[in-house]
Backbone as numpy.savetxt, mean C-alpha at the origin, in Angstrom:
# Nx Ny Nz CAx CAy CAz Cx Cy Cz
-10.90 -2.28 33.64 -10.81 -1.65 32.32 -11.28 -2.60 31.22
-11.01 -3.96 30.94 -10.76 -4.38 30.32 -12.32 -5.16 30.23
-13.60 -5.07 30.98 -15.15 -5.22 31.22 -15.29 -4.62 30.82
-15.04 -2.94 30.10 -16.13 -2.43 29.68 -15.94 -2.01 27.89
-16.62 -1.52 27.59 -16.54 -1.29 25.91 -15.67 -0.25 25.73
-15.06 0.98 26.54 -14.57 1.86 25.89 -12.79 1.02 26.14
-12.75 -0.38 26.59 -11.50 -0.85 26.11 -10.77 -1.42 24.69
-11.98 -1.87 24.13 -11.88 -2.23 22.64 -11.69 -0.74 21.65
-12.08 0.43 22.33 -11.42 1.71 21.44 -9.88 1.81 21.70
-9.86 1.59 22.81 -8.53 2.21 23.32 -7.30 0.68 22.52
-7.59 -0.09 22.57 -6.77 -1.72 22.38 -6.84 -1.28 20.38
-8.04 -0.59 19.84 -7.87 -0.77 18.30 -6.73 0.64 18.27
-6.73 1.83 19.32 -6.21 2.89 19.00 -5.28 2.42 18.89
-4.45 1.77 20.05 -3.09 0.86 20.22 -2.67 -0.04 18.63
-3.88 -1.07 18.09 -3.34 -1.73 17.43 -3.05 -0.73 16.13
-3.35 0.23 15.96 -2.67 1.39 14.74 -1.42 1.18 14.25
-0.64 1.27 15.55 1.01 1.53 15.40 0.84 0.33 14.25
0.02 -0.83 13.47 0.68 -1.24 12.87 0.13 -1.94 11.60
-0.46 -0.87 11.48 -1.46 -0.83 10.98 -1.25 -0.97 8.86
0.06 -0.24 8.82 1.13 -0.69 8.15 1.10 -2.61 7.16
0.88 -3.13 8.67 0.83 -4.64 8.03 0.08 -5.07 8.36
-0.84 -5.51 7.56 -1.89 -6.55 7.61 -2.08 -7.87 9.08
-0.85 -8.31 8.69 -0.31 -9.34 9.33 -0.36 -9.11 11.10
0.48 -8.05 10.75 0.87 -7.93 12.81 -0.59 -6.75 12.89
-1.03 -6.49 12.27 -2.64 -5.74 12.64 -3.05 -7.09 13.59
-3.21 -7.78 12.51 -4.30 -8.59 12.85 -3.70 -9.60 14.27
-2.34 -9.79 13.99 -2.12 -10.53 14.78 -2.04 -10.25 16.37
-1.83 -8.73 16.71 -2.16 -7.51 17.94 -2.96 -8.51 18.12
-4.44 -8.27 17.71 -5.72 -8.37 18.31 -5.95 -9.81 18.73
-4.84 -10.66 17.87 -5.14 -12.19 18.26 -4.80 -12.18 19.89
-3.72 -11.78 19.99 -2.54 -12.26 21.13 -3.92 -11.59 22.25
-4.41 -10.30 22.16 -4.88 -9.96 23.13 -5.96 -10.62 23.41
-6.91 -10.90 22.66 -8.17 -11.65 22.92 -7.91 -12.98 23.17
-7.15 -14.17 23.25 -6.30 -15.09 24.10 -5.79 -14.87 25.22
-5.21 -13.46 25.61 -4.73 -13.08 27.01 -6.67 -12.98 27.80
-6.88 -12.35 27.13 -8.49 -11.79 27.97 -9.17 -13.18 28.23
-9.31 -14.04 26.81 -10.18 -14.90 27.23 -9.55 -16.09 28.31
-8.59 -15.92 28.65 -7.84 -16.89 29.61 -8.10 -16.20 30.71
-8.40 -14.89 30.87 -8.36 -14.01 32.49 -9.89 -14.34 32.97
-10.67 -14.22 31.66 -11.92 -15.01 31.88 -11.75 -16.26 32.47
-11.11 -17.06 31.53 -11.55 -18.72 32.17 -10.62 -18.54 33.37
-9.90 -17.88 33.84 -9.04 -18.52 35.44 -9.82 -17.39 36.19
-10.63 -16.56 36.10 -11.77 -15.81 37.10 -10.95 -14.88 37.96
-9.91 -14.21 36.57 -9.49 -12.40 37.01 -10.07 -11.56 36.29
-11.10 -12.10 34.99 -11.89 -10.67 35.00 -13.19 -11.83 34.66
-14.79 -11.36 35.12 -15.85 -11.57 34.56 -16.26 -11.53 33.02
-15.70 -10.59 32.39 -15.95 -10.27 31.08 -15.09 -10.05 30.46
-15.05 -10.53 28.99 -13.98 -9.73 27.74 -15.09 -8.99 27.28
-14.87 -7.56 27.03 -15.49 -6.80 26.28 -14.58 -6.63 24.89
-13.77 -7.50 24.53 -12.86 -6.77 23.41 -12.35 -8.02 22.49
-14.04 -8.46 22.37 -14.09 -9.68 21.22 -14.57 -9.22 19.87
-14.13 -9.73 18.72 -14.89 -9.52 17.20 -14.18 -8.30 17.03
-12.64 -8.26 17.00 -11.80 -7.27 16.13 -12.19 -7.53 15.02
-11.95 -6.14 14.33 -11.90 -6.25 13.09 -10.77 -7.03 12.23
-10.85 -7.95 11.34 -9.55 -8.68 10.71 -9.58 -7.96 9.20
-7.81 -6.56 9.34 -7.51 -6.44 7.77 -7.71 -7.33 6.88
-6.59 -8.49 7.33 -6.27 -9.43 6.43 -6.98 -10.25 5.60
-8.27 -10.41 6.07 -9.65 -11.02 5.69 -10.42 -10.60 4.77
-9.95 -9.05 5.11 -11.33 -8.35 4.34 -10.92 -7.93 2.63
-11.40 -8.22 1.99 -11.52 -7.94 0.43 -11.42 -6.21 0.16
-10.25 -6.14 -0.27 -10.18 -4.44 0.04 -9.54 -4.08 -1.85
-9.70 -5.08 -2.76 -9.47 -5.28 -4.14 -10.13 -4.46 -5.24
-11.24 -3.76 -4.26 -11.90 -2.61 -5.18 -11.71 -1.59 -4.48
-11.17 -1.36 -3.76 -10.74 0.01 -3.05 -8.83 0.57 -3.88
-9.15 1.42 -4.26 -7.80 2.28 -4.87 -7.85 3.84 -4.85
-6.70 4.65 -5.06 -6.71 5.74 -5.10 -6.62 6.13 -6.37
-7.87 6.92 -7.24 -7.53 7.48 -8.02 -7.09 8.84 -8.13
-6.70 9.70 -8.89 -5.66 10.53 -9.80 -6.40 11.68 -9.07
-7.29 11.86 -8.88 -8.48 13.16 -8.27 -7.87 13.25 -6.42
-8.12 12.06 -5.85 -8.08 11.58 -4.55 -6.48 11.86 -4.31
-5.02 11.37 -5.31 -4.09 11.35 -4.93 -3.54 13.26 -4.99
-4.20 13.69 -6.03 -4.15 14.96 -6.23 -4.48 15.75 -5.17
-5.36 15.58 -4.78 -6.06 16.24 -3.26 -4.88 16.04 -2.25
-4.15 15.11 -1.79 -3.48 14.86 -0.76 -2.44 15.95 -1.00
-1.57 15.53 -2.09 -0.29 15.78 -2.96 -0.18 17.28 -2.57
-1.45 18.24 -2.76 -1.88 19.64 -3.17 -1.42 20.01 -2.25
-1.56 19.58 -0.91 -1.44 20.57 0.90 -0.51 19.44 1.27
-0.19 18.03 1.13 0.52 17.96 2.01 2.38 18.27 2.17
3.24 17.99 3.13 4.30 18.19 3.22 4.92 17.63 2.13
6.34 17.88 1.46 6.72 16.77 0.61 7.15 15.47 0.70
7.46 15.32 2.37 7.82 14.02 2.63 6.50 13.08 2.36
5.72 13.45 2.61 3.85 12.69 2.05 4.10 13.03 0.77
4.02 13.53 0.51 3.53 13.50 -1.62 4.88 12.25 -1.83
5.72 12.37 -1.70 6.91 11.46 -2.25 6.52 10.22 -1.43
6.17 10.09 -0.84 5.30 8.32 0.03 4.21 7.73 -1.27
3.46 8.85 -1.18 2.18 8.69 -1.98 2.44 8.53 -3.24
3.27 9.14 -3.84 3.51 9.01 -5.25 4.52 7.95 -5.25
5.44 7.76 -4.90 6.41 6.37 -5.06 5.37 4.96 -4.79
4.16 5.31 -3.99 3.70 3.82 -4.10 2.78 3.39 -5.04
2.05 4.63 -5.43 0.77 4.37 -6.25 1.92 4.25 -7.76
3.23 4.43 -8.12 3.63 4.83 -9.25 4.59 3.51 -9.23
5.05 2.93 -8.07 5.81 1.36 -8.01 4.92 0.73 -7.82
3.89 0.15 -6.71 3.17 -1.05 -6.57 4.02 -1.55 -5.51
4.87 -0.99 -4.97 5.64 -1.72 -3.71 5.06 -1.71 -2.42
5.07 -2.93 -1.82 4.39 -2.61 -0.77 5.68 -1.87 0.29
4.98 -1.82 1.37 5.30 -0.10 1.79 6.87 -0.55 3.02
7.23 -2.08 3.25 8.18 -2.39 4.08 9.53 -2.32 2.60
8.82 -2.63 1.13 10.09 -2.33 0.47 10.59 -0.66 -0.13
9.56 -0.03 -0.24 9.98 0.72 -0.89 10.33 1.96 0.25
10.15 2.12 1.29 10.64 2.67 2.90 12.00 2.44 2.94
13.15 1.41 2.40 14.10 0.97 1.90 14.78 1.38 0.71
14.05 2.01 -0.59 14.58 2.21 -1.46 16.25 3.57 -1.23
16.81 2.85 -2.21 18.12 3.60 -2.12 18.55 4.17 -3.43
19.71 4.79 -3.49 20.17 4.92 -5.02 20.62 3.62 -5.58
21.28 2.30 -4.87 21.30 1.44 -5.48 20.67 0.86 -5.91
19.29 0.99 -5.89 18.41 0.26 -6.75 17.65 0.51 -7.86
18.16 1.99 -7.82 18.07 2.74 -9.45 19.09 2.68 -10.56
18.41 1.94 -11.52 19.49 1.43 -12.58 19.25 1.84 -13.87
19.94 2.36 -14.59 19.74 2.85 -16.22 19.36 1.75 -16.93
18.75 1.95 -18.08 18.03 1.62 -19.32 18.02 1.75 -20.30
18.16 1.65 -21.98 18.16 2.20 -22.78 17.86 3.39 -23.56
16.11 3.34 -22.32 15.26 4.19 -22.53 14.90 5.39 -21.10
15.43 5.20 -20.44 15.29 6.02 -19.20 16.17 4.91 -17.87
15.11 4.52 -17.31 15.49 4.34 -15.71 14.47 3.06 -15.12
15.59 2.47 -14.34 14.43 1.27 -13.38 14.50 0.95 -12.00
13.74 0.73 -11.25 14.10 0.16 -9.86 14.27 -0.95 -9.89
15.66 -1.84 -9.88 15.67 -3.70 -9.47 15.28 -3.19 -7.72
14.75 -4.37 -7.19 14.30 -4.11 -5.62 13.98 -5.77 -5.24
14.69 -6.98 -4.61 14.29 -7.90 -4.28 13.08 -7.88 -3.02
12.00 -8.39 -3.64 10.64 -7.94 -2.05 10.96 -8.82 -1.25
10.55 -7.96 -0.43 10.76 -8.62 1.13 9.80 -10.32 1.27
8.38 -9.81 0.62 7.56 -10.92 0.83 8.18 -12.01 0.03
8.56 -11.93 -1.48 9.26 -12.81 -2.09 9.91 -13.39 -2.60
11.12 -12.19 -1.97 12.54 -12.60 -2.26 13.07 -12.66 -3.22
12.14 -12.74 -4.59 12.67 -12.16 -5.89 12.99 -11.17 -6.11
13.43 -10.78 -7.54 14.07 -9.42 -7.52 12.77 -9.24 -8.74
12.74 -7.58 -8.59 11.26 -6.99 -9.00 12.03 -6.01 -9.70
11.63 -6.09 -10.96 12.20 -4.95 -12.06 11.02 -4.00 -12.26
11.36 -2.42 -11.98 10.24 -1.68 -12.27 10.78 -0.46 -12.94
9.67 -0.17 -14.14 10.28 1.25 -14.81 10.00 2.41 -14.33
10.67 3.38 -14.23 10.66 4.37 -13.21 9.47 5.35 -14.68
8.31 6.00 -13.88 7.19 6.35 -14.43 7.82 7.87 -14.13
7.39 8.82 -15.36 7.75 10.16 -15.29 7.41 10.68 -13.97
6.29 10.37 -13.32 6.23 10.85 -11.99 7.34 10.51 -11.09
7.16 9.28 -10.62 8.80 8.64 -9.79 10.08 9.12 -10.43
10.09 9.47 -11.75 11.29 10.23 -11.90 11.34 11.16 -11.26
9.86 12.18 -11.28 10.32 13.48 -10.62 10.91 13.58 -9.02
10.27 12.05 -8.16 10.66 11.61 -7.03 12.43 11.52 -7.20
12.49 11.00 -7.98 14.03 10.70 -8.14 15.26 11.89 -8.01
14.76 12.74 -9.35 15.49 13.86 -9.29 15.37 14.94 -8.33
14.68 15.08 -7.47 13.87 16.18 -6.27 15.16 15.32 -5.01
15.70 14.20 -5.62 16.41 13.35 -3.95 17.67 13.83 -3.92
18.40 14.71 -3.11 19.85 14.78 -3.62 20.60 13.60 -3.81
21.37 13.52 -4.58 22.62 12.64 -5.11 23.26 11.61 -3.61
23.56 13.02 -2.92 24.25 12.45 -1.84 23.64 11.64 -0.95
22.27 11.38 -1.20 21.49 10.71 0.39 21.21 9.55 0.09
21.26 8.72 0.85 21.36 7.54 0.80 20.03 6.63 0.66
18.75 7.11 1.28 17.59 6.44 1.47 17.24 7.54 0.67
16.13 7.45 -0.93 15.01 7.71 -1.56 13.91 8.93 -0.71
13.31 7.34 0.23 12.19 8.65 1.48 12.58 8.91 2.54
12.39 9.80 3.01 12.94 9.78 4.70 11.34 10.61 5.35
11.40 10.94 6.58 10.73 11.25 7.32 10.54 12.73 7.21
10.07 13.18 8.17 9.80 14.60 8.25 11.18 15.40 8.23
12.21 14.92 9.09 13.27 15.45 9.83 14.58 14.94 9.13
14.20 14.38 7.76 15.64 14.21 7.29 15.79 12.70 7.53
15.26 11.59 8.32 15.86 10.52 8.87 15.10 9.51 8.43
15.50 8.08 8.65 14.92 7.13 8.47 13.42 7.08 8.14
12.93 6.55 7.29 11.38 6.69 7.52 10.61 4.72 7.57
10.23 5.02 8.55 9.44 3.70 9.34 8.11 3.58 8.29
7.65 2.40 8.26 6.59 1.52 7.85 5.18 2.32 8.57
5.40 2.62 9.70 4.45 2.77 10.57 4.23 4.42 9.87
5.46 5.17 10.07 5.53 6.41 9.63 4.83 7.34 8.43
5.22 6.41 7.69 4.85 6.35 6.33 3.16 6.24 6.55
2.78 5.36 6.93 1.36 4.71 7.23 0.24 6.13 7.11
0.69 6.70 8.66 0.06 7.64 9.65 0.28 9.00 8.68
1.79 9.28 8.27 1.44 10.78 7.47 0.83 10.65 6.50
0.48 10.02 5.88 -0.78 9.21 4.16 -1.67 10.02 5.25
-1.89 8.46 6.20 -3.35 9.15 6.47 -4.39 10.35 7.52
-3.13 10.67 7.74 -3.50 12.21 8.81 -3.32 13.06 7.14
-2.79 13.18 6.59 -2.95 14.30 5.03 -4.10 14.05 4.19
-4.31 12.69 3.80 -5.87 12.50 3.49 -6.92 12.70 4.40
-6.79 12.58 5.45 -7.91 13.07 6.16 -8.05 14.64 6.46
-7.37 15.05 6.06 -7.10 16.85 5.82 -7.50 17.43 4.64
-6.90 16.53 3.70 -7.19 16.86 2.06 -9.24 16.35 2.09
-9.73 15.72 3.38 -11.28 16.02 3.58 -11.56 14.20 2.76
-10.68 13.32 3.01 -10.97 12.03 2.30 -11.19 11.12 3.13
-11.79 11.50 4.22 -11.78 10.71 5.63 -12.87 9.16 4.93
-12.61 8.20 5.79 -13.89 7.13 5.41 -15.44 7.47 5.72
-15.85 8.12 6.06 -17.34 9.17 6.44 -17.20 9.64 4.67
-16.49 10.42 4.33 -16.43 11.47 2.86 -16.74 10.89 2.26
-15.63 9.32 2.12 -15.67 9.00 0.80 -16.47 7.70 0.78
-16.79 6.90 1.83 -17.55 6.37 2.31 -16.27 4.59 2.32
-15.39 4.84 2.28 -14.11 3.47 2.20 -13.05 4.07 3.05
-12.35 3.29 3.62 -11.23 3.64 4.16 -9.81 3.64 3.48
-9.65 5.10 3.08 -8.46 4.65 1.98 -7.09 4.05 2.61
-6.39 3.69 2.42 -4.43 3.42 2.99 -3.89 3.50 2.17
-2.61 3.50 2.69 -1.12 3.23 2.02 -0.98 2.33 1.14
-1.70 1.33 1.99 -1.67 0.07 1.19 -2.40 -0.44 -0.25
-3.29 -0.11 -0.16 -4.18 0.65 -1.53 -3.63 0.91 -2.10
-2.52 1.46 -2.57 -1.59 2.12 -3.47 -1.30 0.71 -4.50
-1.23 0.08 -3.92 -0.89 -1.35 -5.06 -1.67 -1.77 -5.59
-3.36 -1.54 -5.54 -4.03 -1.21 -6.79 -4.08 -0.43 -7.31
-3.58 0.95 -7.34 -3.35 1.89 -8.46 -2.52 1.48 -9.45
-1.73 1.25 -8.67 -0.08 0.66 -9.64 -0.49 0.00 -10.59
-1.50 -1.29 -10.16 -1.62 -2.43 -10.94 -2.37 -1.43 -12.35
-3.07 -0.89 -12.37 -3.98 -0.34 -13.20 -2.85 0.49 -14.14
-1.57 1.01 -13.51 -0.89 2.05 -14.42 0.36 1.17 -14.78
0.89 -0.03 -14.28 1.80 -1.03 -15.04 1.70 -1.37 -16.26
0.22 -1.55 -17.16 0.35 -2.15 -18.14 0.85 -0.94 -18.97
0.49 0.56 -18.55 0.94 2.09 -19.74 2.46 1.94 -19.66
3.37 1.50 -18.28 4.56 1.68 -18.34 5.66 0.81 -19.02
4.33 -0.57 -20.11 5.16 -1.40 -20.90 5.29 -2.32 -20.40
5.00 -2.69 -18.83 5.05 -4.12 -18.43 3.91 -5.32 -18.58
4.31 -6.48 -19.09 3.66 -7.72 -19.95 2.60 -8.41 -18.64
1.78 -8.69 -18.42 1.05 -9.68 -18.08 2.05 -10.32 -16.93
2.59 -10.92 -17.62 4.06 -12.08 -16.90 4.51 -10.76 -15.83
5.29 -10.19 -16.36 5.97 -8.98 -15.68 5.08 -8.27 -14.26
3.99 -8.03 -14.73 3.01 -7.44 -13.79 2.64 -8.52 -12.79
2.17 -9.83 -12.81 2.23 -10.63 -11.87 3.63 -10.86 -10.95
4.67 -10.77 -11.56 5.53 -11.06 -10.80 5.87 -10.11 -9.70
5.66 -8.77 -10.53 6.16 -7.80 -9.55 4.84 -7.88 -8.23
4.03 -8.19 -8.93 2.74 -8.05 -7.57 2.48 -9.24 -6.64
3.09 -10.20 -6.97 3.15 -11.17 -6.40 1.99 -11.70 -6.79
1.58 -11.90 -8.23 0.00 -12.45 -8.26 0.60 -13.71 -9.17
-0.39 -14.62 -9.40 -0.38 -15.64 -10.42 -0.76 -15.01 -12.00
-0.78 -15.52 -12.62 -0.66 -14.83 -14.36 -2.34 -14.61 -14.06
-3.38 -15.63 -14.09 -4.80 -15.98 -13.68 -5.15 -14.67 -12.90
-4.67 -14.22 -11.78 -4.98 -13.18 -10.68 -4.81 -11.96 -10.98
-4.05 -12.16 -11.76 -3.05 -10.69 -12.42 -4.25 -9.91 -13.33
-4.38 -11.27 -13.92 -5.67 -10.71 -15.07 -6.66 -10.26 -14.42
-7.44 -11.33 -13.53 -8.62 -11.08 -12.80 -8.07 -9.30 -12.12
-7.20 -9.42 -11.31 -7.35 -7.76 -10.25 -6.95 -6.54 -11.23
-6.48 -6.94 -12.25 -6.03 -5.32 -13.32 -7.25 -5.15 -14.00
-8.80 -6.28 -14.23 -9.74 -5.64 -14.84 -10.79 -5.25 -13.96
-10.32 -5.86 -12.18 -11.24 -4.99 -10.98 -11.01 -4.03 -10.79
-9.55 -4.05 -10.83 -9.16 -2.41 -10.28 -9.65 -1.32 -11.39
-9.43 -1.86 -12.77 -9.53 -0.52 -13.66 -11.26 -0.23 -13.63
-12.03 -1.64 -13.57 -13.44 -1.56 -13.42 -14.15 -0.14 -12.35
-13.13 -0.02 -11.59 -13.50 0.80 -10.18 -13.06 2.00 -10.14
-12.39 2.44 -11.43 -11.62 3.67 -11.61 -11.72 4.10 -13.59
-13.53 4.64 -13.12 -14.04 4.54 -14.99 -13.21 5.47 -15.63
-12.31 6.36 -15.58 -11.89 6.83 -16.51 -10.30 6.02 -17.15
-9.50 5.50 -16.53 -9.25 4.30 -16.44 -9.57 2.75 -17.39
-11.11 2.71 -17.01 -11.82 1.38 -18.18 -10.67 1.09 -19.41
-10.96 1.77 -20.10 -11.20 1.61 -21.71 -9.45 1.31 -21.98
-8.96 2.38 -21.88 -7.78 1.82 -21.77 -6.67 0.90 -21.66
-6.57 0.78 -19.89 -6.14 -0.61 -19.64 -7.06 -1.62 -19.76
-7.76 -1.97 -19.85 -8.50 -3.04 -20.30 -7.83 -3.18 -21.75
-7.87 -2.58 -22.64 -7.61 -2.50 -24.09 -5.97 -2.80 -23.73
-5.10 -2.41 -22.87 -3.51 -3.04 -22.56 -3.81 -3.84 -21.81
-4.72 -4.50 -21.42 -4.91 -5.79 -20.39 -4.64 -6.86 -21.54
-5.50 -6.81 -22.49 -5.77 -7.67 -24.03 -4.87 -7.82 -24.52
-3.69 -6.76 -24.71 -2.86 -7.04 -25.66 -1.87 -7.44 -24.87
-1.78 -7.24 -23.59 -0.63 -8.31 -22.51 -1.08 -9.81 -22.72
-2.42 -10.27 -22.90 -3.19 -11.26 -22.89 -2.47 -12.01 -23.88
-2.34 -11.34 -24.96 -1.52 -12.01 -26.45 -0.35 -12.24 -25.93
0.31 -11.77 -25.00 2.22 -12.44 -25.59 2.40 -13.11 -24.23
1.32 -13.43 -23.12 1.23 -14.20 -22.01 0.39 -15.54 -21.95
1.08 -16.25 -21.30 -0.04 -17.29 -21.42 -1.15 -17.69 -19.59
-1.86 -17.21 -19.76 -2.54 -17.24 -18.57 -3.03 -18.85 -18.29
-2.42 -19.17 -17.00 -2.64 -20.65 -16.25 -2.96 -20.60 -15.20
């Protein structure tokens, strides 16, 4: 099996399940191509056919986002457990192991409405976010009584992986396949939308790096790629990019 080429389909179908994280994507494909190339050198198989994976983690995926047209399309046909995935991420910026977690305890009042505190997983800080009229409507649509924000199809827990696969079996329905649109959209993508709609929801320069895990420097640089790549978008945040620029000091 493992000589001929239709094993590297079957080993990327496999590495899906995790597809979720960057990290263990990439890291699947390590472990296996070390098992193969060792079956090579001790002469139990002649060939690895299932060299030159593709590496997520590598690839520059900083101009790829979902805009408002694209998220609309999904939203339109799919189930509500997908629209409430899709809209909680493009509307937090969370990546998708924290906000799969969100609870009622991490919705907290405001003067002015509502916020998510949420310490991330990646950095252990605690991430203050204002809940955007959309994620409100996520909010109020959750009964009182339930304990987890998203859940699954069936009422239950909803997995990283889960989350992943219904995004993208509904975009590829809503006709947004990577052939259509000519990029491969994800889940993960969603955290450049965010970045582009943080500065309307009042958060500073400072604020927006932190929650994204960027440096003040990076923050700036990816909120004028992302909006660059989403022209209706431009004028705008760019114009709240500037005036975050004033009460931050970029280093």
């Amino acid at each position: 099996m493992w000589e001929v080429s239709a094993a590297k389909r079957e080993l990327n179908s496999w590495r899906r399940r995790w597809i979720h994280s960057p990290h263990q994507f990439d890291y699947c494909a390590t472990v296996v191509r070390l098992f193969l190339n060792w079956s090579v050198d001790n002469g139990f198989l002649n060939f690895n056919a299932c060299q030159n994976f593709e590496h997520m983690y590598e690839v520059d995926r900083s101009g790829i986002v979902w805009n408002q047209g694209q998220i609309n399309q999904v939203t339109e046909i799919c189930p509500g457990w997908v629209a409430r995935i899709l809209i909680t991420a493009t509307e937090t910026g969370l990546r998708i192991g924290d906000f799969t977690k969100l609870t009622w305890s991490h919705v907290e009042t405001t003067p002015n409405g509502r916020r998510i505190r949420v310490r991330t997983r990646k950095r252990g800080i605690p991430a203050y976010i204002p809940v955007t009229p959309k994620m409100a409507e996520v909010l109020d649509e959750t009964p009182p009584d339930r304990l987890l924000i998203l859940t699954n199809a069936s009422g239950g827990q909803l997995t990283e992986h889960r989350a992943s696969e219904g995004v993208r079996q509904w975009r590829d329905k809503a006709g947004l396949t990577p052939e259509a649109v000519g990029e491969d959209l994800r889940l993960n993508d969603a955290r450049g939308t965010a970045a582009t709609w943080l500065p309307k929801a009042g958060l500073s320069l400072a604020q927006i790096a932190a929650h994204m895990g960027w440096s003040l420097r990076t923050a700036a640089d990816m909120i004028k790629r992302y909006a660059q790549v989403s022209p209706e978008e431009t004028d705008e945040i760019l114009h709240l990019l500037e005036n975050a620029k004033r009460t931050s000091i970029v280093k």
